[in-house]
C-alpha positions in Angstrom: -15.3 6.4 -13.0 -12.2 6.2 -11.2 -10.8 3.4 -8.9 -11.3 5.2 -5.6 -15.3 6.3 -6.7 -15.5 2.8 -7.4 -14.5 1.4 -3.9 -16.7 4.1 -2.2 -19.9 2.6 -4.1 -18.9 -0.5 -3.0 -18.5 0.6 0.7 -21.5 1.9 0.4 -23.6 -0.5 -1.5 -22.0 -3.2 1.3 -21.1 -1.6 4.7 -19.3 -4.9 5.1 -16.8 -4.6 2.8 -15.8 -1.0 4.9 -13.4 -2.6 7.4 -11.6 -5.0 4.9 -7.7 -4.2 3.9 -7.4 -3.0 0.1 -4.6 -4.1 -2.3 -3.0 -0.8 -3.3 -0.5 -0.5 -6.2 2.7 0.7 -6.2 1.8 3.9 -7.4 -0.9 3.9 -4.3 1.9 3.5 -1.7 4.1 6.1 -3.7 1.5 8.4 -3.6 0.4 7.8 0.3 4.4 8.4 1.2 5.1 11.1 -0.6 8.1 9.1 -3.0 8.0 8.2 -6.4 7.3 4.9 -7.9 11.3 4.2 -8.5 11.6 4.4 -4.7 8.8 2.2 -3.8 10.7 0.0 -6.7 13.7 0.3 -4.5 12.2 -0.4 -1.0 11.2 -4.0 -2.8 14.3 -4.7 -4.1 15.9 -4.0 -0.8 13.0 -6.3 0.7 12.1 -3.7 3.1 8.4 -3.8 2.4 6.5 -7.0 1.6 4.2 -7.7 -1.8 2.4 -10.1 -3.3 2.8 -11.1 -6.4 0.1 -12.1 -8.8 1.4 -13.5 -12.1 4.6 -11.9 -14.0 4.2 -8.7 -13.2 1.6 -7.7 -10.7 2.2 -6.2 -7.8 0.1 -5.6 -4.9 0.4 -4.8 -0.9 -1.2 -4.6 2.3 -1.6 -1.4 3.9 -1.0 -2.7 7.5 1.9 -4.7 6.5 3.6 -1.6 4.6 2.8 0.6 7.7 4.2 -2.0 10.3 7.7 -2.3 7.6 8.7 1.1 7.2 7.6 1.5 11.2 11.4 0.0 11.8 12.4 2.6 10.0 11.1 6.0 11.6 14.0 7.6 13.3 12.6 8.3 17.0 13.5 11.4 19.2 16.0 10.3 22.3 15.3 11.8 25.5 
């Protein structure tokens, strides 16, 4: 059972649990912006979106606070 089937039987099992933030991976926020892992690697580095870190090498986000980051960065039509 994968990771995603898991969360849905969770939702399910606990309509509670529906509106609360997940903690993606980095391959999860790769995926969702169409770049590869090195450049989500990058975008750290270069502090532009914030993680948490649990222990020496775990790595995990918040969707809204990735979203609201790479927001400054969306190059906007001028008028």
């Amino acid at each position: 059972m994968s990771r995603t089937q898991k969360e849905e039987l969770v939702t399910i099992a606990n309509p509670a649990f529906a509106g609360i933030d997940t903690l993606p991976r980095k391959l999860d926020i790769a995926k969702r912006y169409g770049v590869s892992p090195r450049t989500v690697d990058r975008w750290i580095a270069e502090r532009k979106i914030p993680f948490l870190k649990f222990g020496h090498r775990t790595l995990r986000f918040r969707w809204s606070d990735v979203e609201k980051s790479l927001d400054r960065f969306v190059i906007r039509e001028v008028r």
